[in-house]
N, C-alpha and C positions, 0 to 999 in steps of 0.2 A: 379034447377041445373040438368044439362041432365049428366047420369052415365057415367063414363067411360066405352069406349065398347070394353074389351080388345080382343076380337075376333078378331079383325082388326091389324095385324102387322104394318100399317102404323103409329097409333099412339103411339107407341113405337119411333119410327123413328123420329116424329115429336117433340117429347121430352126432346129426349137427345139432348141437344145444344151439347156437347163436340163433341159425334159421325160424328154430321151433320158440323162443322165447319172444322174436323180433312178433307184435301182432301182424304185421303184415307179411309175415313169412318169407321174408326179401332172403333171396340165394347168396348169402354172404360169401360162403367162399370164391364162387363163381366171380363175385363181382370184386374182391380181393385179390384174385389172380389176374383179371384186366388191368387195375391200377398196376400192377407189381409189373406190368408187363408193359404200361405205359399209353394205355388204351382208355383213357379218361371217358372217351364219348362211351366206346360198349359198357362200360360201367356202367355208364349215366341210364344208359337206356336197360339194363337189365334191375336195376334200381326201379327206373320209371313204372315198368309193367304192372311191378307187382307195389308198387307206394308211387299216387300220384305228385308226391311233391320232394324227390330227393334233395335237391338243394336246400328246401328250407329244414327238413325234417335235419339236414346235416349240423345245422346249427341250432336246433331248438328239440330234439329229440331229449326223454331223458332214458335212452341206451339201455332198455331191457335185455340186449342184447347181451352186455359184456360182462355180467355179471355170471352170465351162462357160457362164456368165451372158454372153451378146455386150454386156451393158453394162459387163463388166470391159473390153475389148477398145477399149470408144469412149472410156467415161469416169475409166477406169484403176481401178475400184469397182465389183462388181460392185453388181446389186440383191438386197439381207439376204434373199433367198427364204425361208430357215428362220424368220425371225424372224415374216416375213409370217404365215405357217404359225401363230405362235403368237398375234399379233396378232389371226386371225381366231378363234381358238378361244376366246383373252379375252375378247373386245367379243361375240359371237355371242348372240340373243337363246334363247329355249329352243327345240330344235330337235325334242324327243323325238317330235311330231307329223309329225314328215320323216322320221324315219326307216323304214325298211322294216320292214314287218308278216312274222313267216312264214307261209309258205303253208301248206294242208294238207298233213298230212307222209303221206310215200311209203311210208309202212310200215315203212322202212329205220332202224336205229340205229346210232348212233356212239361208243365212249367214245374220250375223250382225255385221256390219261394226263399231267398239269400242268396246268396252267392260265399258262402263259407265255404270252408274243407269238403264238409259234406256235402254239400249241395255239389260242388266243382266233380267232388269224386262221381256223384251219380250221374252226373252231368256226362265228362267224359265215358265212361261206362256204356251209357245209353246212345248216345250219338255212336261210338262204334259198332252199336247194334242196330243202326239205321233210323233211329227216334231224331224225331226234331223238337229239339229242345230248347227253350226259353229259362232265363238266368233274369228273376224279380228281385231287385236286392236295394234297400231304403238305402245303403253309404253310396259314394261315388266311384268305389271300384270295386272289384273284386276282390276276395280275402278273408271274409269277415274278421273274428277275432283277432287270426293269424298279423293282419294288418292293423288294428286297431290297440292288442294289449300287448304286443309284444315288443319290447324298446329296438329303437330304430337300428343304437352301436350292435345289437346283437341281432336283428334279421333289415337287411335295408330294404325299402320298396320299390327297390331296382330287381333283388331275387324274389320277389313276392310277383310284381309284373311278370319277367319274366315264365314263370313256371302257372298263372295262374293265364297267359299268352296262347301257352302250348294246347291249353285246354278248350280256351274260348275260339281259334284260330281252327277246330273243327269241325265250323262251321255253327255252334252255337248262338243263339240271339240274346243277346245279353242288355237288362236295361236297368240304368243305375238311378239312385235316387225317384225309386218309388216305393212310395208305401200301401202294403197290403193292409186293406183293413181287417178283420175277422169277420166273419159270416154268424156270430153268435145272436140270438136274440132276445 
């Protein structure tokens, strides 16, 4: 049997089925081990890095994750990874103080036409690389879909506020109820 050779971060990577199946490649264990240990908020934020919307993703995720869980394999169940997810974003105390400041901006601006998932993610992305960024979005808040098809008992628009808050709150300019026309002719 050849050692494992932990010197190589790859086979870490290559291990954890949860992490590599999650698209967002979120560090489950890591963030597993803070719940377990009662650390709601570094959960929340090791969550945040790498998936901008833990809380809602906790409740509306459909959990690519757990079917690649090696505790389904032992325990025939895997571990509720999404639930975790939402676990940490309930109990989390206020985080607004962790969260990343922007930096001076690089002179460069951005508009993004909605203000949906997408848009929010590029959104946040780009402001921490110093861009000033504009948020065009025809509905009256932010969210798009996220707010609009998904029923209220299963994502309320208290976590949708909340998390779409974190994003707009770094300094983004954000304008609601307008509509882009298309430039086609």
């Amino acid at each position: 049997m050849i050692p494992t050779d932990t010197s190589r971060p790859d086979y870490f990577h290559k291990v954890v089925d949860c992490q590599w199946a999650c698209p967002a490649h979120t560090p489950v264990p890591e963030y597993i081990r803070l719940i377990a240990a009662g650390r709601y908020g570094d959960a929340y934020m090791v969550n945040w890095h790498s998936n901008v919307f833990p809380g809602i993703l906790g409740r509306v995720c459909d959990r690519p994750c757990e079917p690649a869980c090696r505790r389904g394999r032992v325990d025939k169940e895997p571990v509720a990874i999404c639930r975790l997810k939402r676990v940490a974003a309930d109990y989390k105390e206020d985080i607004e103080d962790r969260l990343p400041k922007s930096p001076p901006t690089n002179g460069k601006r951005v508009v993004c036409v909605g203000a949906g998932p997408a848009s929010l993610t590029v959104a946040r992305d780009l402001a921490l690389l110093g861009y000033e960024v504009t948020l065009l979005d025809a509905g009256p808040a932010p969210g798009g879909m996220i707010r609009s098809q998904i029923p209220k008992f299963r994502l309320p628009d208290s976590v949708i506020d909340e998390e779409c808050n974190y994003i707009i709150d770094l300094g983004i300019q954000a304008q609601y109820q307008v509509e882009v026309k298309s430039l086609k002719k």
